[in-house]
C-alpha positions in Angstrom: 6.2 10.6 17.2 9.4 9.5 19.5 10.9 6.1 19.9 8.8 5.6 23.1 5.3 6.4 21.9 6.0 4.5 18.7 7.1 1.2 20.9 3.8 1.6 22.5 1.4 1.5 19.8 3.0 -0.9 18.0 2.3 -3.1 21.3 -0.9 -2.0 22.0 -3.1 -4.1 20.0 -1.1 -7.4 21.1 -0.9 -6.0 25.2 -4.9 -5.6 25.2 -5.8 -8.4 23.5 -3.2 -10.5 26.2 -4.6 -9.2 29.2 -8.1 -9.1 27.8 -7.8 -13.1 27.7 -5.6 -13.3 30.5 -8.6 -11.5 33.0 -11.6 -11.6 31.0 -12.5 -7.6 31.2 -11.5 -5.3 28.2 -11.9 -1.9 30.0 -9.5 -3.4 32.8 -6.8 -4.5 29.9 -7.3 -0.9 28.3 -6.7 1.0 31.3 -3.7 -1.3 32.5 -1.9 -1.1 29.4 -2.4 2.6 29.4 -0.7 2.8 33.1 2.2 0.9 31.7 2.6 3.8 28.8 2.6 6.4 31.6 5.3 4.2 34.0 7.1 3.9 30.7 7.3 7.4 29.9 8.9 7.8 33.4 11.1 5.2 33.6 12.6 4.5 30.2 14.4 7.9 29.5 16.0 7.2 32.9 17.0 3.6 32.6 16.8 3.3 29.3 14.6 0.6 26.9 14.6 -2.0 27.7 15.5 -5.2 25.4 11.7 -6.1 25.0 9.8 -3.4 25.6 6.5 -4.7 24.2 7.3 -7.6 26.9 7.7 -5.0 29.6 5.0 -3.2 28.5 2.8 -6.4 28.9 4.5 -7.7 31.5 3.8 -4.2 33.5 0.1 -3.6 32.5 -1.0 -7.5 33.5 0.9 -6.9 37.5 -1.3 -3.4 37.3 -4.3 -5.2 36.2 -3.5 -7.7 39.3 -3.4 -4.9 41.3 -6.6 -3.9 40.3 -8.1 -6.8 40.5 -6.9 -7.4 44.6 -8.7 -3.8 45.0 -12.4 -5.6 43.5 -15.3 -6.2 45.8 -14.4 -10.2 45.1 -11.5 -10.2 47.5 -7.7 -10.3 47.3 -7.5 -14.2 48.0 -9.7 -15.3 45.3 -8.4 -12.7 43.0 -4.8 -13.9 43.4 -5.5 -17.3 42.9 -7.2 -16.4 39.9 -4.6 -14.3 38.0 -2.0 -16.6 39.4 -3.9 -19.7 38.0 -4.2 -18.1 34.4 -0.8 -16.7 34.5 0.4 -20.2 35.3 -1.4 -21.7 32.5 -0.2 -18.6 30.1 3.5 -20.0 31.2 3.2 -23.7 30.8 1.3 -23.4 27.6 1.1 -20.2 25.9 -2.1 -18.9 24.2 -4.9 -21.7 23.6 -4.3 -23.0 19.9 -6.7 -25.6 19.9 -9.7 -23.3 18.2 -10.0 -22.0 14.6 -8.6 -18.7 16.1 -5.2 -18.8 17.4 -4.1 -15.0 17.8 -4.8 -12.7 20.4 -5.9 -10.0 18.3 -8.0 -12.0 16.1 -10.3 -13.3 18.7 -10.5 -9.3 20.1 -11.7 -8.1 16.9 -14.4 -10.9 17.0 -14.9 -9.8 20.3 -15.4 -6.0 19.6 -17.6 -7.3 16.7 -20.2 -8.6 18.8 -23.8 -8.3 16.9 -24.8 -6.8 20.0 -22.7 -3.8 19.0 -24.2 -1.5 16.8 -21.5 -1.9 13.4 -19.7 1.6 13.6 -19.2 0.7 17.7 -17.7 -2.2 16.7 -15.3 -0.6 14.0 -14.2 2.4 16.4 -13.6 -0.2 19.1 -11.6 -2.1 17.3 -9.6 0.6 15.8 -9.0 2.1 19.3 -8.1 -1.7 21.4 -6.2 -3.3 18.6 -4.4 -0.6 16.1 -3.9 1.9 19.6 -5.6 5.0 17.7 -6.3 7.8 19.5 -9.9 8.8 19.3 -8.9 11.5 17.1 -7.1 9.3 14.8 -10.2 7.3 14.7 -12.6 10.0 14.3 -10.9 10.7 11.7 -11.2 7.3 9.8 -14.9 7.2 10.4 -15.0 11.6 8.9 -16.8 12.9 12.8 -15.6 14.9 15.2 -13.2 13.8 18.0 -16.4 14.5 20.5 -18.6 12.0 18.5 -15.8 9.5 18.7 -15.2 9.6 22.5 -19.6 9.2 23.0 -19.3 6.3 20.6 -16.4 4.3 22.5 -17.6 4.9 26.0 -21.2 3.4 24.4 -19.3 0.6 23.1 -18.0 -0.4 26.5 -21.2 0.1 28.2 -22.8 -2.1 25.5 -19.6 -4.6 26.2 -20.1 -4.6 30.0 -23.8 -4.2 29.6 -24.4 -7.4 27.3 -21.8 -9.2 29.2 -20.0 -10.4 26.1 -17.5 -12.8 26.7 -13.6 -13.0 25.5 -14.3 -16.1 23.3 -13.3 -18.0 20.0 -16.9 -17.5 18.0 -18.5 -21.1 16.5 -18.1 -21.8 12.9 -21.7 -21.0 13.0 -21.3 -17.0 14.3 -18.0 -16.6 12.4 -19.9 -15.5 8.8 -21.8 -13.2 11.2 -19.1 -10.9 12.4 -17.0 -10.8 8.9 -18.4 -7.9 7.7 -17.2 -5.4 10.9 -13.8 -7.4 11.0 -13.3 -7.0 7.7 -14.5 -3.4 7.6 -11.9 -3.2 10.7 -9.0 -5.0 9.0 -9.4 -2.3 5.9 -9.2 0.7 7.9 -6.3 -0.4 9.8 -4.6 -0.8 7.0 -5.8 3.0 5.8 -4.6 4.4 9.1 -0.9 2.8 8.4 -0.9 4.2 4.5 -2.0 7.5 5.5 0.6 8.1 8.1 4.1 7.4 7.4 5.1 7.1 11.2 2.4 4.3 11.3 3.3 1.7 8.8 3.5 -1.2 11.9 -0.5 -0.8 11.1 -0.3 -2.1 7.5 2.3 -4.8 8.4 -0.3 -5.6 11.3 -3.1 -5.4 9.6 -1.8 -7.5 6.3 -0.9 -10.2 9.4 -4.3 -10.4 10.8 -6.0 -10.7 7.4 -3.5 -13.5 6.5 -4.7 -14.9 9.4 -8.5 -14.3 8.7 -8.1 -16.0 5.6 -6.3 -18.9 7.1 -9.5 -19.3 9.3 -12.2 -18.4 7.0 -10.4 -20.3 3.7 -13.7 -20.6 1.7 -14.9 -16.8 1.8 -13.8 -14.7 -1.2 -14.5 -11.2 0.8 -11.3 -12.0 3.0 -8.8 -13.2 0.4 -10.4 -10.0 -1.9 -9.2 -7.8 0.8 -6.1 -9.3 1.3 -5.4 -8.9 -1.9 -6.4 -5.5 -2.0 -3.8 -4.5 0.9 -1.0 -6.6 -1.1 -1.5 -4.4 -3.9 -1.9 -1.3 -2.5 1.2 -1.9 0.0 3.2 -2.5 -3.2 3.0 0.7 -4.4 3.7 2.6 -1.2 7.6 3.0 -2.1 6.1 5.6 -4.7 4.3 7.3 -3.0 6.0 9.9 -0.9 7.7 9.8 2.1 5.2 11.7 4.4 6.6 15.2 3.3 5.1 14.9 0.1 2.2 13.2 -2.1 3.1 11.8 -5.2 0.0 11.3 -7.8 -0.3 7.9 -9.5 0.4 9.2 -13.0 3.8 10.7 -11.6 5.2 7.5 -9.2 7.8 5.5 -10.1 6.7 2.2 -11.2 10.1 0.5 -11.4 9.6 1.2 -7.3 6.7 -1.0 -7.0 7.3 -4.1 -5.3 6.7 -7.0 -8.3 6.5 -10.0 -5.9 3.2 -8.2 -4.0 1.7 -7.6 -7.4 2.2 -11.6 -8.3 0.7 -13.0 -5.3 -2.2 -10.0 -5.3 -3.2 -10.4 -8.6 -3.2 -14.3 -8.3 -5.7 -13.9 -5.5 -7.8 -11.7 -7.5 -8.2 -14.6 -10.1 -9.3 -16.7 -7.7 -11.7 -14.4 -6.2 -12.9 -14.2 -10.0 -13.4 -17.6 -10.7 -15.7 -18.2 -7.5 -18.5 -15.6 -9.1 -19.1 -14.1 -5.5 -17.7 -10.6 -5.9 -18.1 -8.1 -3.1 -17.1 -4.8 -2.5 -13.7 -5.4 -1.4 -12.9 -8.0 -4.3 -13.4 -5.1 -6.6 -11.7 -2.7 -5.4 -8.8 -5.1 -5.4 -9.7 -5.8 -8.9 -9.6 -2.2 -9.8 -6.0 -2.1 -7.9 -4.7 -5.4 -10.0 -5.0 -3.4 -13.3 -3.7 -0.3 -12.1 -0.8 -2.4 -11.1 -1.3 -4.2 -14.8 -0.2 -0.9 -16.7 3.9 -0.6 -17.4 2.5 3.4 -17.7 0.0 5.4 -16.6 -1.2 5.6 -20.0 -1.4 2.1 -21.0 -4.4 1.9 -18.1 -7.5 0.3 -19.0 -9.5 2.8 -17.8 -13.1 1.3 -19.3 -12.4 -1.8 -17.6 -11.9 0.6 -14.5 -14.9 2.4 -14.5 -17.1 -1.0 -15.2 -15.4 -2.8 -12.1 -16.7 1.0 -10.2 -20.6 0.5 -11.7 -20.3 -3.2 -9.8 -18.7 -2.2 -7.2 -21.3 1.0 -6.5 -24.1 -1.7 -7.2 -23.4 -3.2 -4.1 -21.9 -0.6 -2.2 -23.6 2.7 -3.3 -21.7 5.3 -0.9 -20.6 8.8 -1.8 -16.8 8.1 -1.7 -17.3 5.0 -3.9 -19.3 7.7 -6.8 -16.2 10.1 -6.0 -13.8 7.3 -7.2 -15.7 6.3 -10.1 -15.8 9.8 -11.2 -12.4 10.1 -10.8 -12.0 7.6 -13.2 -14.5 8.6 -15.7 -12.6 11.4 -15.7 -10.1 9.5 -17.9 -13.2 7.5 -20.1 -15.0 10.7 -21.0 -13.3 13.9 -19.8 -13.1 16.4 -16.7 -16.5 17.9 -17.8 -18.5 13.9 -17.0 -16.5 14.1 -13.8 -17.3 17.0 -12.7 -20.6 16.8 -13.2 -20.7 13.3 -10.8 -18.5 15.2 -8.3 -20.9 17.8 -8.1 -23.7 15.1 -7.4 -21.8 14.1 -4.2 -20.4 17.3 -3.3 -23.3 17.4 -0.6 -23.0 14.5 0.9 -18.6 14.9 1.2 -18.4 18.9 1.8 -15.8 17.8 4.5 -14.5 15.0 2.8 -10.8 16.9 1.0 -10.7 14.8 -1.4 -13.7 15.2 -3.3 -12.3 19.8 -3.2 -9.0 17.9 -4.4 -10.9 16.1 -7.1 -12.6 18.9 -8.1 -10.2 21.3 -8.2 -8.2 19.0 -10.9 -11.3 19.2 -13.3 -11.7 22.7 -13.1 -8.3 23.4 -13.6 -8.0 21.0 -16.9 -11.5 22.5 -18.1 -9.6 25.9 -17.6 -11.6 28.1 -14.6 -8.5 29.1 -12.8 -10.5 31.1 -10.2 -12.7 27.9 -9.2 -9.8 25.7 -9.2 -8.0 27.4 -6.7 -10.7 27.7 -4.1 -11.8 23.6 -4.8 -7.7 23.1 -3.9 -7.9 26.1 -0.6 -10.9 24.3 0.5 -9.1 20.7 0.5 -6.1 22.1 1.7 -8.2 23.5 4.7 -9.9 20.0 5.5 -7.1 17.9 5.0 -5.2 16.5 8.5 -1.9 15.6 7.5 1.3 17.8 7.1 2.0 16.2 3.3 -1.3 16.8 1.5 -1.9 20.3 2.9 1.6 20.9 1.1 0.5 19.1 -2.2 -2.8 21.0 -2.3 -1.2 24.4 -1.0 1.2 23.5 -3.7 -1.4 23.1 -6.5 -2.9 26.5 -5.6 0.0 28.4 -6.0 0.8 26.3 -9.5 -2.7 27.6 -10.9 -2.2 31.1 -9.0 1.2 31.7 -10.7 -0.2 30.5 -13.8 -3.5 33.1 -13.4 -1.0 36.2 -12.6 2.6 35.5 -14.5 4.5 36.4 -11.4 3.1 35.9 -8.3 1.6 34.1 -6.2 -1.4 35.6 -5.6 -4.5 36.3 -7.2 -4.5 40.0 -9.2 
């Protein structure tokens, strides 16, 4: 990714969610800030960046949007005097602070996450307006194809447009409402930053807005559960790899991990705890507070692990949630137990590389070579970035060199 496109998606949640308050129409604000990419791409190798290129990209995208808007069917007087009326206001006094929701982005998402919105429309619309994923990028956080993506985003504008949902602060009343798709959206925000090295302004943006959600919504555990979750997982991203390669939790360096996170995450955990409400994201933030408990991989308290999994699939009984817990039990009862559960699920997440990954791990420590190195070419094949294809290619040839002495390949 090169220094332009980067400067663009890291102000392409904030430019949307401006021009969608500044003009009241989201596909207008998509499509303007889009416009200023391309006059960017033009312009900037030949006069350089400039000195606030988010504010140029903004600043572009809301006179295209103007432009637009002289072209409508209202007419170009009225139009004017409209943007030139909100602009005015935008100058004099910034954003409107006076409601529970005081960013931009915030009160997008709880646009996007409309009830009128089918859930995964609201998700993938989010995902595309705020974080600036591609559709592929999101099709891949949501495991479809990039075609089934693009169908679902134009339905979510249609349903936008359709429903004529407005660009507003919900009531107190609605808020509990939309959490669930907001949170859903924060998390895999936050997934799409961690997964992609050239994309960590998502989990610095997305740890921002759910500070923010929890500054609104102070009384509901779900939103300080995953904010903790985030703080914990961010402070072990220093041992993780760099994007050329994947390091496995047993192997990072734990003197890497970032202390002050694990404080503050684990202290919201306890809190979470002593309010009795545990949902799905408390306990997988729970589950990340005693990984980050253990000086050594060995000292983890794997039981404890695996319990917090049987709650956790109680009340959110999905495939990649039994893939987890088997991962785990792997450590409680042995790679034969966990095999057995990946196999249950192995259905449901043929594409999915990590459960091949997972699988290929048990084989090889039950000792079937051969099966181990066609669970790791399998993930290998499915998987979509440039550091776990090495890792898995990687564990092949370890088992393959290990099955013939010499070589790398299979005799």
């Amino acid at each position: 990714m090169d220094d332009i496109e980067r400067t663009f998606r890291e102000a392409h949640g904030q430019a949307v969610a401006t021009l969608t308050r500044l003009f009241g129409d989201i596909t207008l604000a998509e499509d303007a800030v889009q416009d200023a990419f391309v006059s960017a791409l033009r312009r900037w190798p030949r006069d350089g960046v400039p000195d606030n290129p988010a504010g140029w990209i903004v600043a572009t995208a809301r006179n295209r949007a103007v432009d637009v808007v002289r072209r409508g069917r209202r007419g170009r007087e009225l139009t004017e005097q409209l943007a030139t009326d909100r602009l005015r206001v935008e100058s004099a006094t910034g954003p409107d602070d006076s409601g529970p929701m005081s960013d931009d982005q915030l009160r997008l998402i709880f646009t996007c996450c409309h009830p009128a919105i089918r859930v995964e429309h609201q998700v993938a619309l989010t995902l595309r307006l705020i974080a600036g994923l591609t559709p592929a990028e999101v099709a891949s956080a949501f495991l479809v194809s990039e075609a089934t993506m693009l169908k679902r985003l134009v339905r979510a504008k249609s349903k936008v447009k359709a429903a004529h949902i407005s660009y507003r602060v919900p009531d107190d009343a609605e808020l509990p409402g939309r959490l669930r798709a907001v949170l859903s959206v924060l998390y895999l925000i936050y997934n799409a930053g961690a997964d992609d090295v050239d994309r960590c302004d998502l989990r610095v943006e997305a740890i921002r807005l759910t500070r923010g959600l929890v500054t609104l919504l102070p009384g509901e555990p779900e939103a300080v559960g995953l904010l903790a979750l985030m703080l914990l997982s961010d402070a072990r991203m220093p041992s993780r790899g760099n994007g050329t390669h994947v390091v496995l939790l047993k192997d990072q360096n734990r003197s890497l991990w970032d202390r002050s996170l694990i404080s503050t995450g684990q202290a919201l955990v306890l809190a979470c705890m002593r309010r009795r409400r545990l949902g799905p994201f408390q306990l997988q933030a729970a589950i990340q507070a005693l990984h980050c408990a253990a000086p050594r991989y060995e000292d983890t308290d794997w039981s404890a692990i695996v319990r917090f999994y049987d709650r956790l699939l109680a009340v959110m009984p999905t495939a990649v949630v039994a893939l987890n817990r088997a991962v785990a039990v792997a450590e409680t009862d042995g790679p034969e137990a966990a095999l057995a559960l990946l196999d249950g699920v192995a259905g449901e997440l043929d594409g999915y590389p990590l459960l091949h990954a997972s699988r290929g791990s048990m084989l090889e420590r039950l000792g079937r070579p051969h099966e181990a190195v066609q669970a790791y070419d399998r993930a290998a094949a499915l998987a979509r970035t440039d550091a776990d294809i090495s890792f898995l290619t990687h564990r092949s040839s370890h088992v393959t060199v290990d099955l013939d002495g010499s070589t790398g390949a299979l005799s």
